[in-house]
N, C-alpha and C positions, 0 to 999 in steps of 0.2 A: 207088862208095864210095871208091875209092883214091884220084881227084881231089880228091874232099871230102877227105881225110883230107891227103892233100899237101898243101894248101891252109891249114887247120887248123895242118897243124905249121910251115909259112912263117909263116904269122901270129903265131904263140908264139913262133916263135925255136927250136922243138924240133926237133933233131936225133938221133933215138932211129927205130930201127926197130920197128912196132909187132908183137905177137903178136896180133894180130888177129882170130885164130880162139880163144885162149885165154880174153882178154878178153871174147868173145862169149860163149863157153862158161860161164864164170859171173855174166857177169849175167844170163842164163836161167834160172840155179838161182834165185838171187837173185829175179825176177822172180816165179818160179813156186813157190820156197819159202818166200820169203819177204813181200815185196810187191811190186808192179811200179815205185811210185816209188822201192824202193830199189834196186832195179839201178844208173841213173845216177849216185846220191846213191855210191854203193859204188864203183863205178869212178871217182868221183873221190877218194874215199880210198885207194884204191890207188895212184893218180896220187902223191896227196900223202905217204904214207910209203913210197912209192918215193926221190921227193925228198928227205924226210927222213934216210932210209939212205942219201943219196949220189948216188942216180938209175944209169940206164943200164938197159941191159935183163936185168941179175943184178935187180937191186932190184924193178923192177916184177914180175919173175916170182915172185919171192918173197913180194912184200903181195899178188899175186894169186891165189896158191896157198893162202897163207891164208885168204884171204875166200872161195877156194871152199870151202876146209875146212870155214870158220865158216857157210856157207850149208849145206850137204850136213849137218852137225851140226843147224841149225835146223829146216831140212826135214821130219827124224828125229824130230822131239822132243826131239832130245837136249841142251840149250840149256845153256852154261854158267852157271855160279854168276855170281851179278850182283857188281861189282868191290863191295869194303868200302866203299870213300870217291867212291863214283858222284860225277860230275858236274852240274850240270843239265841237263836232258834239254831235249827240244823244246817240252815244255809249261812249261818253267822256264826263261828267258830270263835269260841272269844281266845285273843291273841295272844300266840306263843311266842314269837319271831321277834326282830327287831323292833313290830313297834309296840312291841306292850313296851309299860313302864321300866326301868330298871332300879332294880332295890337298894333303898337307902341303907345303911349302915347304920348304928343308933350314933348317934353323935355325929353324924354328919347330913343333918339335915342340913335342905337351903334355907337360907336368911330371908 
């Protein structure tokens, strides 16, 4: 797996040492507490508000400690309050098509 993962981060451009065992460790929670397709889908959210915060390997230990937290809560039953102003979800695609909006021009707002 080290090769594969050297390989991996040549190819990104990443230069970050990985926790390897940590990030294993919760996407098994993940996997087993919560679904198996969310493990991956979750360790890339960790990736990315790692990024978010800055990157390095403070950042990623930090969005990963979270999600195991938020796993180990799920697991539990113990599942947070859903946000007030949720997003769309997976079943709610937010819209490409004809009916999104179509984009104003500067100077041609309506009156």
């Amino acid at each position: 797996m080290k090769d594969w993962l050297d390989a991996v981060k040549a190819e990104l451009g990443v230069d970050l040492d990985i926790d390897v065992a940590g990030l294993l460790d919760m996407t098994k929670v993940v996997a087993h507490g919560v679904a198996r397709p969310a493990a991956p889908l979750t360790a890339f959210l960790v990736g990315y508000a790692a990024a978010q915060a800055g990157g390095g390997p403070a950042a990623v230990a930090e969005a990963n400690r979270k999600a195991a937290a938020l796993a180990e809560q799920w697991t539990t039953g113990h599942r947070p309050a859903e946000p007030a102003a949720a997003g769309p979800g997976p079943a709610e695609p937010i819209a490409a098509g004809p009916e999104a909006p179509e984009p104003v021009a500067a100077g041609n707002e309506p009156a």
